[in-house]
Structure formats: C-alpha cells, structure tokens
N, C-alpha and C positions, 0 to 999 in steps of 0.2 A: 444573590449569593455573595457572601464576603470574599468570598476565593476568587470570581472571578472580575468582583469590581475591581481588586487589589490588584491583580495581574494586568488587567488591562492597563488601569493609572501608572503599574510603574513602568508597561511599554511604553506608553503616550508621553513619561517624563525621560527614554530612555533613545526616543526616535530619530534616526540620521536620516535627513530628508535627502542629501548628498547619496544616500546608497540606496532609496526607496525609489528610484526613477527605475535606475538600470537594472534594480531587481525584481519590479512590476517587470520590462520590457522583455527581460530571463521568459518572464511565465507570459509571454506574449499579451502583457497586459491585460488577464483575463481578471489579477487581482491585483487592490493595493497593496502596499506593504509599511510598515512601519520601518523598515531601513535597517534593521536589527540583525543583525551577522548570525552564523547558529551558535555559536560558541557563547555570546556574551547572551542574545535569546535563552539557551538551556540554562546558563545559571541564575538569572533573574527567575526563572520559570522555578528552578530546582529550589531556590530562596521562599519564594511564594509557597510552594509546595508544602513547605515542611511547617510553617505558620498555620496551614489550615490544611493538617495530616485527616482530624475526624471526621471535617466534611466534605472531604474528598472522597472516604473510603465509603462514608454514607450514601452518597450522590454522584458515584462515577460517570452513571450511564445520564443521568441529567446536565451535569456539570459538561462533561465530552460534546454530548451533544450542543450545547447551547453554545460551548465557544467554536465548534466547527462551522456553526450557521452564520459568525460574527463574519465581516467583511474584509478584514486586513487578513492576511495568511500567516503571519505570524503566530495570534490567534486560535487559528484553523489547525493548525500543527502543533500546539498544545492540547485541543482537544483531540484528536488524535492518542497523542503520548499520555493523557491522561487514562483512556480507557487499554493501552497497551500497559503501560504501569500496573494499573489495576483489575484485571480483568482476568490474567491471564490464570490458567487452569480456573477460572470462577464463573464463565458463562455458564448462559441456561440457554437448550435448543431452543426456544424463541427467539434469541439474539441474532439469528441468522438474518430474519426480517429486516432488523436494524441495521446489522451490519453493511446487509445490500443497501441500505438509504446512502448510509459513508461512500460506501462507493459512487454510489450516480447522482450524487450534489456536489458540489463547485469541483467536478471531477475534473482531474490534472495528471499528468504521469509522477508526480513528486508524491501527492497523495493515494492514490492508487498502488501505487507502488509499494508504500508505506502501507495501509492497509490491508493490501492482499497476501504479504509474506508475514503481519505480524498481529490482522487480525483476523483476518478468513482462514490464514494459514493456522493460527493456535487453534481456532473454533474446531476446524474438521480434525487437528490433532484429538481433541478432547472428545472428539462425537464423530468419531472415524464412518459410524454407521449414516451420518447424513451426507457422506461424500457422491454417493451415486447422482442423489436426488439435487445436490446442489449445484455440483459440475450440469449435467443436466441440463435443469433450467439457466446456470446462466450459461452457458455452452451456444444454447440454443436464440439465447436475447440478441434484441437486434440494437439492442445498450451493447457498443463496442469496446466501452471500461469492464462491463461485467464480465465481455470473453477473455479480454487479456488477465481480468482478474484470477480465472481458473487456469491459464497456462503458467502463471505465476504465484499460485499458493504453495506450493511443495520446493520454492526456496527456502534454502537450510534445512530443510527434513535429510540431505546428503544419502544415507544406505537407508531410509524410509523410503525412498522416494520410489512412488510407486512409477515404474519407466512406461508400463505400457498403457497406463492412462496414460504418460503424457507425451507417450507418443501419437495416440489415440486424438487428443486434441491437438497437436502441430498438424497432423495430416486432416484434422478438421477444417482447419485453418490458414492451413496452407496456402490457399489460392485466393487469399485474402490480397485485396490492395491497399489498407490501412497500416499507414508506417507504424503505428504502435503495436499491431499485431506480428506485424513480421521481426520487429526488432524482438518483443516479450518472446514468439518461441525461439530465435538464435539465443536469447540470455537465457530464458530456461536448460536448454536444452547444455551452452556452457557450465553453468552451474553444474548440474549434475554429471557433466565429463570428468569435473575432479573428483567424482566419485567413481565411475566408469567410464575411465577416455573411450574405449574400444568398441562398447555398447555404440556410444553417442557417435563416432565416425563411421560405424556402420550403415545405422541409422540414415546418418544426414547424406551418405553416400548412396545409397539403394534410395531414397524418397526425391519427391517433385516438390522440393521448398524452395523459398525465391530465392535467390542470390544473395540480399539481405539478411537473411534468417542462417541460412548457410553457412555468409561468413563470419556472424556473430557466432554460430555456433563451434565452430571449428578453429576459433581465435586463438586461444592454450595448447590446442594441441599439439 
C-alpha cells in the first residue's frame, strides 16, 4: 500500500535515535521505537494522511491493521488513529472480533488504553445491544488487557455512563492483584466522579477496593 510505504519512509527519514532508547525503556522495552515525539509523529502522520485521503477511506480496517502488526510503536499508534479516524459511527457488529485482536497483540497500557475508550468505547456506543455479551466475555477472560478493557470503555460516555455496570465490574475486580486492574478502576471510577462526585465516594466508601483503586478514585474529590 502507497500510504503506508510513504509513512513509514518518512518516519525512518525522520528518526532521533537520541530519543528512541529512553522511549523503548518508558514501554519497558517491550517495543522499538523510531524516536519521534507525538507532536512532530501526528503531523508527519496528518501530512501523509491527506496524500492518500482515498485509500485510506478504502482500506481502513486493512491499512490499521497492517501498521499495528509493524514493530516500531510509532507505527502501531498510527494504526490505531487510523481506524479511530475512520471508523467512527461506521463499524459493523463483526468488528468486535477485530477489535478484541487490537486489544490482546503487542498489548501495552498506552494502547489499550487508546483503544478501549475510543474504539471498544464508540463500537458498544453504536451497538449499545452487544454491551451485555461483550463486557461478559471479556469480564470473564483470563486476557488481563481484555478486563481492564471493559472497566475502561464508558470513558467520556460522562451522564451515559452506565454506573451500575461499572460498579458491577470494580467489585468484580476488586480483589485483583494486577496493578493495571486496580489503577483502570480508581481512573474509571475518577472519571465519572466529575460527573457524580457523590455517587462515586459513596461507592468507593461502602466497597472492599484496594487502597490503589480507592485512592485513584477519590483523587478530585
């Protein structure tokens, strides 16, 4: 694809090896990285973007996926933004499938994070009917991106936000000893305090969440 030989060539002509050490060692060196700041990454990206507007909009779900699989993270986080770019109000319930794949490949809390508020998150806005089935099964996986995925899809949903699923999943998960789980429900459960501080310190005060999750939760208040 011309779109993503273009973008890659003009990372690879664009890369500070000076900032690709310390920003592998950020992601615990799980990936490389081309050195590329977000700032000057999004406009090289946004430049590209708009040279090959048709076959982007042709081949999102191809394009996304192919540069998520590439090996630098720079890469990875364009595919990403490509399918948030384009996709949104425009899935089909099968994408669900796909979506779970984003989530549990070169899984990270940067990506995860990024995909569960803005693409698990649009998917169950647009097909509110597969919320049961999806929280659910991934609720239930013993893929640990996949739980914190669902205690973190109804970021920014604000007075959507359904409280008692997700209080329903912090007390699922509660007695978790995975630091990503306990920190994902104190941040859930923050977020939506700025929409009901009173709800949310009721909540974290009457339940058995960890100290972690607590104090995230109750940080603004």
């Amino acid at each position: 694809m011309n779109f993503i030989t273009e973008l890659e060539n003009e990372f690879k002509a664009k890369q500070h090896s000076e900032n690709a050490l310390p920003m592998a060692k950020y992601m615990k060196d799980l990936f490389p990285f081309f050195g590329i700041k977000t700032d000057e990454r999004r406009a090289v990206f946004k430049s590209v973007c708009k040279k090959h507007s048709t076959e982007i909009n042709n081949n999102a779900r191809a394009i996304g996926w192919e540069l998520f699989l590439k090996k630098e993270r720079e890469l990875q986080y364009c595919g990403i933004e490509i399918i948030i770019n384009t996709l949104k109000n425009q899935y089909v319930v099968e994408d669900i499938i796909w979506i779970e794949q984003f989530l549990i490949t070169n899984s990270w809390w940067d990506s995860v994070d990024t995909i569960s508020k803005f693409m698990l998150g649009a998917y169950l806005q647009q097909f509110p009917s597969e919320i049961p089935t999806v929280v659910k099964r991934f609720s239930n996986s013993e893929n640990m991106w996949l739980n914190r995925s669902v205690i973190l899809f109804q970021l920014g949903y604000k007075s959507q936000t359904d409280f008692k699923l997700l209080q329903s999943l912090c007390l699922k998960h509660s007695h978790s000893n995975e630091f990503f789980i306990r920190k994902a429900i104190g941040w859930a459960l923050r977020e939506y305090a700025k929409t009901d501080p009173e709800a949310v310190r009721k909540f974290v005060l009457q339940s058995n969440l960890k100290p972690l999750s607590k104090k995230e939760a109750l940080k603004n208040i």
